[in-house]
Phi, psi and omega in degrees: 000126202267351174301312221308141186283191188265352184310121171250182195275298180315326196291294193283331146328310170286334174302313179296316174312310202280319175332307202280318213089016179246145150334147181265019165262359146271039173263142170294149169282341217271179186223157166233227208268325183298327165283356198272341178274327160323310193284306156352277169298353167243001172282320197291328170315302187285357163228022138083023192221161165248182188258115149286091192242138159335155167290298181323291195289014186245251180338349180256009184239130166214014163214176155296327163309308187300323180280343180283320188286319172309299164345292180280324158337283182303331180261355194260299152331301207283333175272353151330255166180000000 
């Protein structure tokens, strides 16, 4: 899928590192509602959109897989049309 964005699992990892001040193998997997806005505001900067995400697709993210799989959704969606 040639859409698919470039967002990796590392990308939001490191997103999270620079939030904590930690290393990113010590950044938690898990996200909570404050990294979950972080992550939010710095995916919508890098790709220059914003994520219109659901009250559901909010409430389904709890870890980072989970924000990664909402993300490229949303963001896979948004070039969609």
């Amino acid at each position: 899928m040639s859409d698919q964005p470039d967002l990796a699992r590392a990308d939001l990892l490191g997103m999270l590192a620079d939030m904590t001040a930690k290393p990113v193998d010590q950044v938690s997997h898990r996200v909570g509602s404050m990294e979950l806005a972080w992550l939010v505001h710095l995916v919508e900067q890098r790709y220059q959109r914003r994520l219109d995400l659901t009250d559901d697709q909010l409430a389904a993210i709890r870890t980072v897989d989970d924000a990664l799989a909402v993300f490229r959704t949303s963001l896979t969606s948004a070039t969609d049309g």
